[in-house]
C-alpha positions, 0 to 999 in steps of 0.5 A: 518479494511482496505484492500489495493489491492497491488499486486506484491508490496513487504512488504519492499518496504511499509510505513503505516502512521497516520497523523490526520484524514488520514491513508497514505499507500505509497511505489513502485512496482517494475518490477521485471520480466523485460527482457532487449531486450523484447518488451512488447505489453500491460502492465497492471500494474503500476510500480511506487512509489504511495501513498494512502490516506484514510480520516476518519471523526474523528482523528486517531492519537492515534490509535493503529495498526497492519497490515497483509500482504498476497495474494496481499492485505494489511490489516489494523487493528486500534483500536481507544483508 
């Protein structure tokens, strides 16, 4: 199991790839609340495109995968085979 912290990151907007010993989680949060003539004094979260990489010390290719999303948090479940 793996859980991803990805508050404010819409589910349309991620992308969970296998490649050999790595599981990749990449996508963008958006500033959906953002005012044209406002001035923020302090913001504390990123809106960007970003990618995490979390290395395994086996491979995972063949690793079967179902995901939830809620709360802000991704969770991964892999089965290995």
């Amino acid at each position: 199991m793996v859980k991803v912290d990805l508050a404010g990151v819409s589910v349309d907007d991620l992308e969970i790839v296998l490649s050999d010993s790595h599981l990749i989680v990449r996508g963008c949060r958006r500033d959906t609340l953002y005012r044209e003539g406002y001035t923020y004094q302090q913001m504390e979260i990123s809106y960007s495109r970003f990618e995490k990489q979390i290395e395994f010390p086996c491979s995972i290719d063949a690793a079967s995968l179902t995901h939830d999303y809620r709360d802000g948090f991704l969770l991964i479940n892999m089965r290995c085979k």
